[in-house]
PDB file of N, H, CA, C and O in Angstrom:
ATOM      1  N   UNK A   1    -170.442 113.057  39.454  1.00  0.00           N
ATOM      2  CA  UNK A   1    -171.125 112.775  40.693  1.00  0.00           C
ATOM      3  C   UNK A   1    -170.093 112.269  41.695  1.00  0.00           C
ATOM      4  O   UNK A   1    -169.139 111.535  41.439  1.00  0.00           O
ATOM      5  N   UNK A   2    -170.453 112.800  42.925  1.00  0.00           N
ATOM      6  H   UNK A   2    -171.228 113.396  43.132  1.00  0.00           H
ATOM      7  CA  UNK A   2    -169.286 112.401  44.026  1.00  0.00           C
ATOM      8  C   UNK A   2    -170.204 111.617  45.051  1.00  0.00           C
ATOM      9  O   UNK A   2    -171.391 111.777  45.334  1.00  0.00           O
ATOM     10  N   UNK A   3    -169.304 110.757  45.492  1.00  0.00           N
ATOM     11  H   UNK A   3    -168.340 110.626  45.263  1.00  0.00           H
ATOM     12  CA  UNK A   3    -170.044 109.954  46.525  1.00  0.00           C
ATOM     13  C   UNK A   3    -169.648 110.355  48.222  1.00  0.00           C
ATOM     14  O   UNK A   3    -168.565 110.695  48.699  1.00  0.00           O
ATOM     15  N   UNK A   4    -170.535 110.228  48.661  1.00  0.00           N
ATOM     16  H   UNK A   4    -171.415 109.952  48.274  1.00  0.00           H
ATOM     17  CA  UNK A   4    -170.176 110.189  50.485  1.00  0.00           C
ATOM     18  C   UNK A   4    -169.444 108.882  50.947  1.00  0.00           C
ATOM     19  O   UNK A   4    -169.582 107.683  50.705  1.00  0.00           O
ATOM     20  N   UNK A   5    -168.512 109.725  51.804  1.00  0.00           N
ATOM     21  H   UNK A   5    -168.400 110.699  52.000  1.00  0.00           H
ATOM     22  CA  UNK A   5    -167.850 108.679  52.223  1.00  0.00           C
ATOM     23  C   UNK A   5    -168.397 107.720  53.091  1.00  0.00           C
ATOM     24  O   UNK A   5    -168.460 108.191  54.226  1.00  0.00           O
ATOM     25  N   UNK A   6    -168.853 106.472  53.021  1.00  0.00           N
ATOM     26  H   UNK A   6    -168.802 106.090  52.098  1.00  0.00           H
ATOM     27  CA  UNK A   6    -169.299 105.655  54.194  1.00  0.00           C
ATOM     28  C   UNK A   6    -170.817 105.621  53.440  1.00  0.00           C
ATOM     29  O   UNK A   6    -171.463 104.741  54.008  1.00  0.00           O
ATOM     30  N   UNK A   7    -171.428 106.098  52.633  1.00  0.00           N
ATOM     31  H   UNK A   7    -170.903 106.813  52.171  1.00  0.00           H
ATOM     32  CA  UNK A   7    -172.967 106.327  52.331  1.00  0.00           C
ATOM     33  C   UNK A   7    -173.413 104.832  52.042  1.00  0.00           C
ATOM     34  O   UNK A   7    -172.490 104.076  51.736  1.00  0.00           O
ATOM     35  N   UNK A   8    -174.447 104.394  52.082  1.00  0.00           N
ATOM     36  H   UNK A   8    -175.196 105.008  52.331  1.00  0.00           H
ATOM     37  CA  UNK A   8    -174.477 103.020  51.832  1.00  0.00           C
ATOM     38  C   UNK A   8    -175.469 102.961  50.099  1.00  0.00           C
ATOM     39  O   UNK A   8    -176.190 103.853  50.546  1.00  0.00           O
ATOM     40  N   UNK A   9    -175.767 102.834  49.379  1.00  0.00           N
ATOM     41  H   UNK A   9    -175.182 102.109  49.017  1.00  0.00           H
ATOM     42  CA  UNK A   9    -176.581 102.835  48.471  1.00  0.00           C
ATOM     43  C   UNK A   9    -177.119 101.647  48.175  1.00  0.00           C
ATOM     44  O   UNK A   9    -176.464 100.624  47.975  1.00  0.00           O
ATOM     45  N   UNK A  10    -178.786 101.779  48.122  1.00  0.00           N
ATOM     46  H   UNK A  10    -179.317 102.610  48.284  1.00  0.00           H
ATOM     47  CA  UNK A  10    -179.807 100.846  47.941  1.00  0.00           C
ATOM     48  C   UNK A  10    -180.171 100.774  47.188  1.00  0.00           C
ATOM     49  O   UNK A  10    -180.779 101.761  46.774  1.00  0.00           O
ATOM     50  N   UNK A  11    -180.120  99.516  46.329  1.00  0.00           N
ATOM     51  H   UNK A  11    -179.625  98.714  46.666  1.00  0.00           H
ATOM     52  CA  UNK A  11    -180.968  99.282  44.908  1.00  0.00           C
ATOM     53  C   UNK A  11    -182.406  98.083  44.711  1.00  0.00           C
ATOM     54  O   UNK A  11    -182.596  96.889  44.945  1.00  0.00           O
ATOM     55  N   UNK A  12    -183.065  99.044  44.242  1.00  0.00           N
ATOM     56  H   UNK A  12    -182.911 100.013  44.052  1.00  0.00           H
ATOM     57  CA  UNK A  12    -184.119  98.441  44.268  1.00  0.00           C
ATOM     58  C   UNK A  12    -184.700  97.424  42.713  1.00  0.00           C
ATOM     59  O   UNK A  12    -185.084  97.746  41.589  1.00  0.00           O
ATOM     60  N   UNK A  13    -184.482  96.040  43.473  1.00  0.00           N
ATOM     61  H   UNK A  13    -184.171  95.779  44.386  1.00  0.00           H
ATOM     62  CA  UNK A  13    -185.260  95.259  42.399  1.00  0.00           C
ATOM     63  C   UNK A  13    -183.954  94.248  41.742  1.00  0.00           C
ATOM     64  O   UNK A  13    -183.090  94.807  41.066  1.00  0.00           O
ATOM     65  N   UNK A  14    -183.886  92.938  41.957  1.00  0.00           N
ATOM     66  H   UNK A  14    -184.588  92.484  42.507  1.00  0.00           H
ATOM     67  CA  UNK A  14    -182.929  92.128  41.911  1.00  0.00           C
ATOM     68  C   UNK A  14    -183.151  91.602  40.470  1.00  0.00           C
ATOM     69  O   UNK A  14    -182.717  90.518  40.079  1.00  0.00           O
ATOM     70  N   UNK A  15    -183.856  92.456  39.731  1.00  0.00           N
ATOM     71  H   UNK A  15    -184.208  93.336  40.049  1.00  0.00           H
ATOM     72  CA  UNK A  15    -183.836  91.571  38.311  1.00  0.00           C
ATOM     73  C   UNK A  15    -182.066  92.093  37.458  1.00  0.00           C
ATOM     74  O   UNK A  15    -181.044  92.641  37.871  1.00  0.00           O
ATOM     75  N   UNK A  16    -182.417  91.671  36.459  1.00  0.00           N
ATOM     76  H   UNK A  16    -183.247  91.226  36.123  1.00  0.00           H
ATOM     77  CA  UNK A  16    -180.818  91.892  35.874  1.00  0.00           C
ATOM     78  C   UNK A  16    -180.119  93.408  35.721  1.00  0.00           C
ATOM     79  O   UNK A  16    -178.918  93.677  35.699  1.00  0.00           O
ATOM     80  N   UNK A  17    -181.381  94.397  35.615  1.00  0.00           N
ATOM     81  H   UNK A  17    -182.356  94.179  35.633  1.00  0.00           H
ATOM     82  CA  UNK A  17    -180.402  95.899  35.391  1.00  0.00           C
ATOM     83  C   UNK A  17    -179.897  95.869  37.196  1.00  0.00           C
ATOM     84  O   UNK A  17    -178.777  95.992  37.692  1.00  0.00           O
ATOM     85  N   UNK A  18    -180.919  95.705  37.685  1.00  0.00           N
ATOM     86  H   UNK A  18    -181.829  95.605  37.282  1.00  0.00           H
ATOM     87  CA  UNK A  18    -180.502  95.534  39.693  1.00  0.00           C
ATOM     88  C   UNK A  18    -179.245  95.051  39.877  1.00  0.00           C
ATOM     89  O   UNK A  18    -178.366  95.827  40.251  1.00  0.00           O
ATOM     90  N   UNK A  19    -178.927  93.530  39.614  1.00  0.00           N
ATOM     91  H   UNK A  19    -179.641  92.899  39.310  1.00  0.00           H
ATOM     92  CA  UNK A  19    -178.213  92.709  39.960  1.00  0.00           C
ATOM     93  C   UNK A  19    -176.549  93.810  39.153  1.00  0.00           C
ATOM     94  O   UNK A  19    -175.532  94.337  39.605  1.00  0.00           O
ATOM     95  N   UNK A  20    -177.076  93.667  38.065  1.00  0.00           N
ATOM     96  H   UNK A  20    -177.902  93.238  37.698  1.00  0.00           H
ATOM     97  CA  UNK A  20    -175.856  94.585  37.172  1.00  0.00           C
ATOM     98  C   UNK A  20    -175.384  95.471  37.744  1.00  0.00           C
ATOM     99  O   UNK A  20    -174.181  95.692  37.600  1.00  0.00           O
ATOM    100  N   UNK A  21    -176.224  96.326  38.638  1.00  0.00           N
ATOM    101  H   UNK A  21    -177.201  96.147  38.755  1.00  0.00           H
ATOM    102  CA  UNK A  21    -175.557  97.840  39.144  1.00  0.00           C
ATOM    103  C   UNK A  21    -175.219  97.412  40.100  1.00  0.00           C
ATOM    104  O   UNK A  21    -174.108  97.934  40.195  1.00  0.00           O
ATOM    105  N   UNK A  22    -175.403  96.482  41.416  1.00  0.00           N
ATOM    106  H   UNK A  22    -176.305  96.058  41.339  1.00  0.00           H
ATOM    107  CA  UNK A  22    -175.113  96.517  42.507  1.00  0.00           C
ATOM    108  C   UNK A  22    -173.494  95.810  42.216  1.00  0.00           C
ATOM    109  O   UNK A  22    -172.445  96.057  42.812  1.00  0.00           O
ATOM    110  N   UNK A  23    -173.703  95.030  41.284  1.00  0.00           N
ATOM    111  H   UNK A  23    -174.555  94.830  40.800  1.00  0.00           H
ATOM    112  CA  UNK A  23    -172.216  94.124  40.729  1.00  0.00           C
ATOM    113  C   UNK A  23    -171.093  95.460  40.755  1.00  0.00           C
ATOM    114  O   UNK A  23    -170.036  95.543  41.380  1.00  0.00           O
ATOM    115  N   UNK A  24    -171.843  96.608  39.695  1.00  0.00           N
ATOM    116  H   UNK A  24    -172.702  96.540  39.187  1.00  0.00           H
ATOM    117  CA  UNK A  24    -170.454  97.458  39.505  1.00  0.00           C
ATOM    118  C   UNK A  24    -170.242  98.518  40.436  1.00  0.00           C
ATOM    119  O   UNK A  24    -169.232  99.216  40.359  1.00  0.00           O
ATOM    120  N   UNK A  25    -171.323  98.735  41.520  1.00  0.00           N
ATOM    121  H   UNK A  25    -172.144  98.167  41.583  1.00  0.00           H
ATOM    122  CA  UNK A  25    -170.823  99.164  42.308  1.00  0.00           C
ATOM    123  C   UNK A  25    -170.263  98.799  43.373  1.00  0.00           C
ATOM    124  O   UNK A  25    -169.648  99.690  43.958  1.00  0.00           O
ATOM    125  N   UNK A  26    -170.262  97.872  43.796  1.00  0.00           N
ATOM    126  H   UNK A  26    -170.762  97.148  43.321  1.00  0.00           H
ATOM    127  CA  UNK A  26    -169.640  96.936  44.966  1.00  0.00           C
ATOM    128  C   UNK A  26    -168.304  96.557  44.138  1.00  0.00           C
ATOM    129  O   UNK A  26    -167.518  95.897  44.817  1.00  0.00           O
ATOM    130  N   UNK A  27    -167.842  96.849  42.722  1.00  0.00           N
ATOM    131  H   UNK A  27    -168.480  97.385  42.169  1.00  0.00           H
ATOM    132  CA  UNK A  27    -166.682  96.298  42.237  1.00  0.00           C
ATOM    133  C   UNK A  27    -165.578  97.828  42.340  1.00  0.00           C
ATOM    134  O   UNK A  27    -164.352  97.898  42.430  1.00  0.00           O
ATOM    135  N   UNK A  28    -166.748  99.029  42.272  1.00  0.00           N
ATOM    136  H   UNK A  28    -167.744  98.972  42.199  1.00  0.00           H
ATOM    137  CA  UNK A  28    -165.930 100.030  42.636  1.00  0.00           C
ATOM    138  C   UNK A  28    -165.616 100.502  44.159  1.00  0.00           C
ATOM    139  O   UNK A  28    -165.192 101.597  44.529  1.00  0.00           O
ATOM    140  N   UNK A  29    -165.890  99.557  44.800  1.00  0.00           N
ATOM    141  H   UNK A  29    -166.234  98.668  44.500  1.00  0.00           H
ATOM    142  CA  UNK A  29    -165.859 100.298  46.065  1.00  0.00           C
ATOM    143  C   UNK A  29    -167.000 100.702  47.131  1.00  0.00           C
ATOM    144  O   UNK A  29    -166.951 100.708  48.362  1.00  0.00           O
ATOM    145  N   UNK A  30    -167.838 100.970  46.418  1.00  0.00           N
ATOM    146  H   UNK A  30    -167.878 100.964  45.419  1.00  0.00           H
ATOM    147  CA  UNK A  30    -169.137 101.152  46.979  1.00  0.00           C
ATOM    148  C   UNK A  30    -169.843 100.159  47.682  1.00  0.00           C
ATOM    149  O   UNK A  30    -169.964  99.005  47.268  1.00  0.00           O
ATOM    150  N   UNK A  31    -170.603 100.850  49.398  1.00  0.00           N
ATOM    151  H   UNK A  31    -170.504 101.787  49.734  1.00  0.00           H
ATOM    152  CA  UNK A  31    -171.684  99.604  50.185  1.00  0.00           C
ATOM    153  C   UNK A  31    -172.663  99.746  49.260  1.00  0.00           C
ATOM    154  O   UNK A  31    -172.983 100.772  48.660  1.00  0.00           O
ATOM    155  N   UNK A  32    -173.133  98.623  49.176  1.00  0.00           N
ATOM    156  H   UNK A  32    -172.872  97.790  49.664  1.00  0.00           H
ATOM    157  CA  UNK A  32    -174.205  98.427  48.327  1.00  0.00           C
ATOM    158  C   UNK A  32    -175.713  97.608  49.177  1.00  0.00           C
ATOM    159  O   UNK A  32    -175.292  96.862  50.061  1.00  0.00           O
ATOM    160  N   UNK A  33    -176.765  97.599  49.123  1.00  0.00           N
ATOM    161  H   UNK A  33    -177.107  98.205  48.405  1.00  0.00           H
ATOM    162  CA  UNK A  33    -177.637  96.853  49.678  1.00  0.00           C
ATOM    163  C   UNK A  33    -178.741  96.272  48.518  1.00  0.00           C
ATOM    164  O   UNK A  33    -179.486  97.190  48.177  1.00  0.00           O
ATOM    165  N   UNK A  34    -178.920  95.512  48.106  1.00  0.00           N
ATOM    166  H   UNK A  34    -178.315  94.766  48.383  1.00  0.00           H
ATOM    167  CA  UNK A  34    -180.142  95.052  47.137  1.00  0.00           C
ATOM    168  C   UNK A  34    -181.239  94.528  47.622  1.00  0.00           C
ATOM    169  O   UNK A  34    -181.232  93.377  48.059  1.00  0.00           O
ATOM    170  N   UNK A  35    -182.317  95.274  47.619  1.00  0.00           N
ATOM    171  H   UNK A  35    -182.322  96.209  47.264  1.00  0.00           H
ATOM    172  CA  UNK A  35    -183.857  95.294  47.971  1.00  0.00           C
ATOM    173  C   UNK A  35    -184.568  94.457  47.100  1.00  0.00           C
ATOM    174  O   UNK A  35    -184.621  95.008  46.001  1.00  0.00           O
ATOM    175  N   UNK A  36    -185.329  93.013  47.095  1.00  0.00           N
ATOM    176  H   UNK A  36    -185.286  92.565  47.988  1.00  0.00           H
ATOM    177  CA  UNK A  36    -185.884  92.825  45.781  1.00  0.00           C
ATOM    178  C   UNK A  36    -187.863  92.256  46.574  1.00  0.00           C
ATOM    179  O   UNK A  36    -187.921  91.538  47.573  1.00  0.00           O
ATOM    180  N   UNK A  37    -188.778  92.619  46.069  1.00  0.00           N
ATOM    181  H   UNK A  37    -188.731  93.202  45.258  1.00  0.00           H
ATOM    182  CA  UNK A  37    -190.109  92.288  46.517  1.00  0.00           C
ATOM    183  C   UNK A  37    -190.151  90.856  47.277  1.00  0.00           C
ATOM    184  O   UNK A  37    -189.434  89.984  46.785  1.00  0.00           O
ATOM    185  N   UNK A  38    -190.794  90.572  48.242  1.00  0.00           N
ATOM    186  H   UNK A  38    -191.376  91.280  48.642  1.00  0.00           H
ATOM    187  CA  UNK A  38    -190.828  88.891  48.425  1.00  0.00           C
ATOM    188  C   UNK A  38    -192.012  88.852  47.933  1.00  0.00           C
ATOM    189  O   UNK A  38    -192.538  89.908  47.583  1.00  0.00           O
ATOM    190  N   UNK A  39    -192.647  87.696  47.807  1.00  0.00           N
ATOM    191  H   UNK A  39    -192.219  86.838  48.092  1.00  0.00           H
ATOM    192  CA  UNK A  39    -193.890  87.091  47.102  1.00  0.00           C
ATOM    193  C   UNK A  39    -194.883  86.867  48.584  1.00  0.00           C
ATOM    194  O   UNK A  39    -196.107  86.841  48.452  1.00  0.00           O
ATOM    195  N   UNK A  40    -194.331  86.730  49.797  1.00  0.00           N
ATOM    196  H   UNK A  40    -193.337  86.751  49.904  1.00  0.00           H
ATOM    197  CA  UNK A  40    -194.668  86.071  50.908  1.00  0.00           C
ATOM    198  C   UNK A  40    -195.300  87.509  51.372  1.00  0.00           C
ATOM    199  O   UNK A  40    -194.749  88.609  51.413  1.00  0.00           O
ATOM    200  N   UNK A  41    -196.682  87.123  51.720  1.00  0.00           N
ATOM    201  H   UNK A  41    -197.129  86.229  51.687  1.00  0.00           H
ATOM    202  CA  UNK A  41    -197.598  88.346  52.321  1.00  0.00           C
ATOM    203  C   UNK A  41    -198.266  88.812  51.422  1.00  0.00           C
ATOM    204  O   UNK A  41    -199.034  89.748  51.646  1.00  0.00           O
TER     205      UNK A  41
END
């Protein structure tokens, strides 16, 4: 798999597989954004 240059990638859900992927992709290089539910509303 090849990535776009500049692409930003969103992960959804801050529990531990979440937190884990956004870790190794932000360690490779990759924008990363982490989405997780609020409770509020």
């Amino acid at each position: 798999m090849t990535a776009t240059p500049g692409a930003l990638h969103t992960v959804l859900g801050a529990g531990p597989t979440g937190t884990s992927g956004v870790l190794e992709l932000a360690r490779r290089g990759h924008a990363v954004r982490l989405v997780d539910r609020s409770d509020s509303g």
